[in-house]
Phi, psi and omega in degrees: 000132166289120173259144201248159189267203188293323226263005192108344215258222195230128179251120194280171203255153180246004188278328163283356177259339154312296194300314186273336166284350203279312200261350164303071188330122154328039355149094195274139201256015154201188201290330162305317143301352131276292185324345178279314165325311236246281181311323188285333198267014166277310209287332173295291189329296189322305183292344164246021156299327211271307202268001175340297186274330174227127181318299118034011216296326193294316185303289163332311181289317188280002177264321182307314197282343197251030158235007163266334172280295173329310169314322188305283173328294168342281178305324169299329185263000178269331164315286208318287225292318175298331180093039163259088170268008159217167179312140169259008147258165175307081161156173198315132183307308201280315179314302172350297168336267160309326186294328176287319185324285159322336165279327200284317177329285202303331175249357170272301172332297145331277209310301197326299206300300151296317170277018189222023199269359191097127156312169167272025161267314185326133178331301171327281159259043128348293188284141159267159342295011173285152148244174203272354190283344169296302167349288195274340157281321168298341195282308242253356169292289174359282164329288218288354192275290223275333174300294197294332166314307174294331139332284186279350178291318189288312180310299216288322179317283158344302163279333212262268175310330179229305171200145186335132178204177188196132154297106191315299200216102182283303206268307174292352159294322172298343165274343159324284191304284211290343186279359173265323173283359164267354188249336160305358182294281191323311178317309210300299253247016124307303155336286190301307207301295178333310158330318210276331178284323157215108180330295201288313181330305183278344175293327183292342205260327156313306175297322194275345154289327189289340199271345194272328163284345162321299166299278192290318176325002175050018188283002183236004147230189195248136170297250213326289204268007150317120156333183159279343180245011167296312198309319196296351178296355200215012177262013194266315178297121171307344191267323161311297180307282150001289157326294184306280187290010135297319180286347156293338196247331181274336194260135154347286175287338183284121177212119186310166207208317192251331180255165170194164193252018171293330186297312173321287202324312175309305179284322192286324153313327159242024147264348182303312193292314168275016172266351177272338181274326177290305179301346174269338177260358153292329183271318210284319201260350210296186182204147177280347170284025194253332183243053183270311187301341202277000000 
């Protein structure tokens, strides 16, 4: 039907062309404009990671900062029951502390986060332009946000309220902290492949890396003073190496002896490459009938 204006005159109707922009895909017409595309749609996703669990984003962060403080606390009073009432390198005991927490957080966080960012099964990405590397990269922007804020509330807190302290080498420590969070990325994103195959398989096998690091991730001894014959339990995780040259770059007095940081770098670089081949022949193969049995 013609809809006519005030003045009389005749107005072509706009509901099929309303209906054809509604069902058209959106489409960028050159590579800057997907890269623009692309990023806004990690950074909203990032942003609604944050608000997921709490309505809140402020609220999240301070529950991110009081369960790195509980660690905190935690580790400290197990020292106390042990009878280490100092540091076992020259310089702050609590610093000590954190330097293993914090890296060990930022990568058990990662992987969880990445191995739960969504399947080629989920709806969500169906629609274009999502994809699962939009996913996983927002889980793991999310992580590395809600970490490093609880980092610095706590470090600034810290120094601010009970005592003074100082950091050795600050910007290569921080290179610590993201290089344990590409390689908790890099896990997460094997994790997820698993998943996509078996649900349960992967939630069990995600828990069993995080509790298995509680231990071998070494954050609660010094790689120089381990015995010889302990080391090979804990030189194998890249998360070891990692922990030790953080604590090399925070402390002064410190300089690793047992660890060296090519191996992360390596290992985390080649789980990358195969959690990117499992997530591509996990999408290529996957089915919406694989979970009708379950």
């Amino acid at each position: 039907m013609i809809a006519r204006t005030a003045f009389g005159k005749r107005r072509a109707p706009q509901t099929s062309a309303r209906i054809l922009v509604m069902f058209t895909s959106r489409r960028s017409r050159n590579i800057l404009e997907a890269t623009f595309t692309t990023l806004a749609l990690i950074y909203h996703l990032a942003v609604y990671n944050l608000r997921k669990d709490h309505r809140n984003a402020v609220i999240g962060l301070l529950v991110t900062i009081l369960q790195s403080s509980i660690f905190i606390i935690g580790f400290m009073a197990m020292y106390l029951i042990f009878g280490v009432k100092k540091s076992p390198l020259r310089g702050d005991f609590i610093l000590y502390i954190m330097s293993g927490v914090f890296v060990f957080m930022i990568n058990s966080r990662t992987a969880g986060a990445v191995s739960s960012a969504g399947s080629s099964l989920d709806t969500m990405v169906k629609h274009a332009p999502m994809n699962t590397a939009v996913t996983i990269s927002g889980a793991m922007l999310s992580s590395l946000y809600q970490q490093t804020v609880s980092i610095l509330v706590i470090l600034w807190a810290y120094h601010t309220l009970v005592t003074p302290i100082t950091i050795e080498r600050p910007v290569a420590a921080y290179g610590m902290v993201l290089l344990s969070w590409l390689c908790g990325g890099a896990v997460g994103l094997i994790f997820l492949s698993i998943r996509s195959w078996s649900a349960q398989t992967g939630k069990i096998v995600t828990t069993l890396y995080q509790r298995m690091n509680m231990i071998f991730s070494g954050k609660m001894f010094v790689a120089n003073a381990m015995p010889a014959m302990l080391l090979p339990m804990f030189t194998w995780n890249p998360l070891f190496h990692i922990i030790d040259q953080t604590r090399g770059f925070v402390f002064i007095n410190y300089t690793p002896h047992n660890t060296n940081l090519s191996y992360p770098i390596y290992v985390t670089l080649a789980v990358f490459m195969i959690g990117l081949m499992a997530e591509f022949v996990t999408r290529r193969s996957v089915s919406v009938s694989w979970s009708a049995g379950r």
